[in-house]
C-alpha positions in Angstrom: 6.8 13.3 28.1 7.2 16.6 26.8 8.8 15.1 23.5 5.9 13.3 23.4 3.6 16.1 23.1 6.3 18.0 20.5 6.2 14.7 18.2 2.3 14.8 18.1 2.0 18.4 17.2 4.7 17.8 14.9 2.4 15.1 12.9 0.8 18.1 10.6 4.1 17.8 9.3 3.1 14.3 7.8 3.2 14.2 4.0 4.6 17.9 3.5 7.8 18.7 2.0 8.6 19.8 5.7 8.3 16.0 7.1 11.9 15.3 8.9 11.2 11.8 8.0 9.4 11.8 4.7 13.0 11.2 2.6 13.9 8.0 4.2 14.2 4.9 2.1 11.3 3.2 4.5 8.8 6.4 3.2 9.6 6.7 -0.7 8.9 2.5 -0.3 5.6 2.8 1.3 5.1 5.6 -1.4 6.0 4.0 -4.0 4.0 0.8 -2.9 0.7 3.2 -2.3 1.3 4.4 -6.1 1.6 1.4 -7.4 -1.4 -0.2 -5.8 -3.6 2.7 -6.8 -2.9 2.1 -10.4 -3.4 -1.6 -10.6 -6.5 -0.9 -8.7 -7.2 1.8 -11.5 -6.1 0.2 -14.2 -8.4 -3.3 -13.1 -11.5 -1.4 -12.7 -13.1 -0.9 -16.5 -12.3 -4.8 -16.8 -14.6 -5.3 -13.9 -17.3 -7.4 -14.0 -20.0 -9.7 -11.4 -17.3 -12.6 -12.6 -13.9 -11.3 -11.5 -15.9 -9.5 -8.2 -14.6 -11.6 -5.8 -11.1 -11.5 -7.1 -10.9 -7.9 -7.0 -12.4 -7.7 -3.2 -9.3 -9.9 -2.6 -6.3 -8.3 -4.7 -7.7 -4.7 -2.9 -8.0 -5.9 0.9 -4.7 -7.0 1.8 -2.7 -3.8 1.9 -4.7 -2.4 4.4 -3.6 -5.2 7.0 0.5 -4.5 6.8 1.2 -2.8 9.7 4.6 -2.5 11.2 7.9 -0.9 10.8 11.0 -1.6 8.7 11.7 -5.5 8.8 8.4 -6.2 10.3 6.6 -4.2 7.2 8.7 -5.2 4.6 8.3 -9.3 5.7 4.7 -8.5 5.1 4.8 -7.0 1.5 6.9 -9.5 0.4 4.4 -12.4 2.0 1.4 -10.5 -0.2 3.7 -9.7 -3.1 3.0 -13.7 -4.9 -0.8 -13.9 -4.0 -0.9 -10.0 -5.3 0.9 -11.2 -8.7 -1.3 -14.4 -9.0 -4.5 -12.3 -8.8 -3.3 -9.2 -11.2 -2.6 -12.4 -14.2 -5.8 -14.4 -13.3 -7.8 -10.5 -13.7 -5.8 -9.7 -16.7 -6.7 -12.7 -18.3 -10.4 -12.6 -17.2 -10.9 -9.1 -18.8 
């Protein structure tokens, strides 16, 4: 238990260059992946309009709901990855 307590202070650590776990391949990913949707999601919003509402409600929710670690997380990327694609073109197009 008392590694338990060390790993929990330790979790200020999160996100800081001094992160013992922040240089995996796992963590530059889900990095990467957060970057990425934060620009489409930037880069759809001036095109938005009462039409394309209900599109963009669905291309921004689904992120939130992949949980998991390595295999488990990466399954459920690549599940939303199509259904992301789709909706980014049928946006595009309605802009």
């Amino acid at each position: 238990m008392p590694l338990l307590g060390l790993l929990a202070r330790a979790k200020a650590l999160r996100g800081t260059p001094l992160d013992p776990f922040g240089r995996t391949a796992q963590r530059r990913r889900d990095r990467q992946r957060a970057a990425d949707y934060a620009r489409t999601i930037d880069a759809l919003l001036p095109t938005l309009k009462a039409q394309t509402l209900g599109l963009a409600i669905e291309l921004a929710a689904p992120p939130a709901g992949v949980r998991g670690f390595g295999p488990v997380r990466e399954a459920a990327v690549a599940k939303l990855r199509p259904r992301e694609q789709e909706l980014v073109t049928t946006l595009a197009l309605a802009g």
